[in-house]
N, C-alpha and C positions, 0 to 999 in steps of 0.2 A: 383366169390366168391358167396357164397348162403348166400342169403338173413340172414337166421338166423345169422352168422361168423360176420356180419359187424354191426349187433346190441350190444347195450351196455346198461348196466342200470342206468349210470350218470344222469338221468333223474328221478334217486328217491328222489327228492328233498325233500318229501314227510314227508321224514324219522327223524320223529321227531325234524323237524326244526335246520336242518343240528344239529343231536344231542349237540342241542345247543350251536350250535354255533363252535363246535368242526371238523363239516365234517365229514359228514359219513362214516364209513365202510363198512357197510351192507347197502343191502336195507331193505324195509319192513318187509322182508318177513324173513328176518334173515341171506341171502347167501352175501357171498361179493359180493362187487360192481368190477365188471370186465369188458374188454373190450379186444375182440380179434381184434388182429393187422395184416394186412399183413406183409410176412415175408418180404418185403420192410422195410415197418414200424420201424418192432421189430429188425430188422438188424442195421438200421441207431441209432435209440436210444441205443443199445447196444456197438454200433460202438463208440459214444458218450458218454456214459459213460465209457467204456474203456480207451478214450484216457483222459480222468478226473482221473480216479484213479492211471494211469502212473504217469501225473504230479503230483498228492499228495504224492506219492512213490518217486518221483524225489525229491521233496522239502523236503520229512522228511531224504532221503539220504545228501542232502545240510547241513542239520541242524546237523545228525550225523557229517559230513565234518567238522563243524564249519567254512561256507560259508560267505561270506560277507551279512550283513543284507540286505542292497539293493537288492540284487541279488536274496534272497530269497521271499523279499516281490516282486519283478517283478515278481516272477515266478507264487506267492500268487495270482496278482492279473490276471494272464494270467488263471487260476485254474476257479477264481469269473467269467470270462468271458465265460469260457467254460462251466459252472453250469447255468449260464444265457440263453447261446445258447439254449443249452439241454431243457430248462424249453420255452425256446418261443418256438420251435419246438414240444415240446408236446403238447403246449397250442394252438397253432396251428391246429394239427393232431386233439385235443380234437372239437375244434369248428367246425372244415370240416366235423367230423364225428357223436360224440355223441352231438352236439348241434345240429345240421342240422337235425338227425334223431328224436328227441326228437319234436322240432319245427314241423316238418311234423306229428308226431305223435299227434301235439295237445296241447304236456307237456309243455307249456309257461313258466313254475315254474323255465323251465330249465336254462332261463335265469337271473332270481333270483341268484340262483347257481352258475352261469357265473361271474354275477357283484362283490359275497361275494369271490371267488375265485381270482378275478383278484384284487379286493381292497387288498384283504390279501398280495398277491406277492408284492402288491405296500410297502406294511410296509416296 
């Protein structure tokens, strides 16, 4: 992979103070904030959220059915677990990659960003 593909600009913490408070979209400079994935990567999170939007397809089929509530809310909270997966997995990928690269690069801010993100997910 070339050096440039595996850098990311998550490191613009910069940017007006995670536009207050809201998490940025842009960096500075005004371009999104992106990050290229190997096609491992972008495979497995697309793999994952696939198998996420079947079951929300499933469960609103159920609801059309007039399914037993139980059985809907199981299947509701098998959906929450899959959303969860998906979100440590990225969060994950995020730290192996745009954290790590950031830190070498110096951007300490990065981990700023790290702590407001990960509190946010705890809400």
């Amino acid at each position: 992979m070339m050096e440039e593909e595996k850098k990311c600009c998550c490191g613009a913490a910069e940017a007006a103070e995670d536009e207050q408070a809201g998490y940025p979209v842009t960096t500075m400079h005004g371009t999104p904030r992106t990050r290229h994935r190997s096609p491992e990567e972008y495979q497995d999170l697309i793999n994952r959220l696939n198998r996420v939007e079947g079951q929300v397809r499933g469960i609103r089929g159920m609801v059309e059915r007039d399914a037993y509530c139980p059985d809907i809310l199981f299947q509701a909270s098998a959906v929450s677990k899959a959303l969860d997966s998906f979100c440590k997995e990225l969060l994950g990928q995020h730290i192996r990659t745009c954290v790590v690269d950031d830190l070498e690069a110096g951007k300490y801010e990065t981990v700023d960003e790290l702590v407001r993100v990960i509190q946010r997910l705890m809400k």
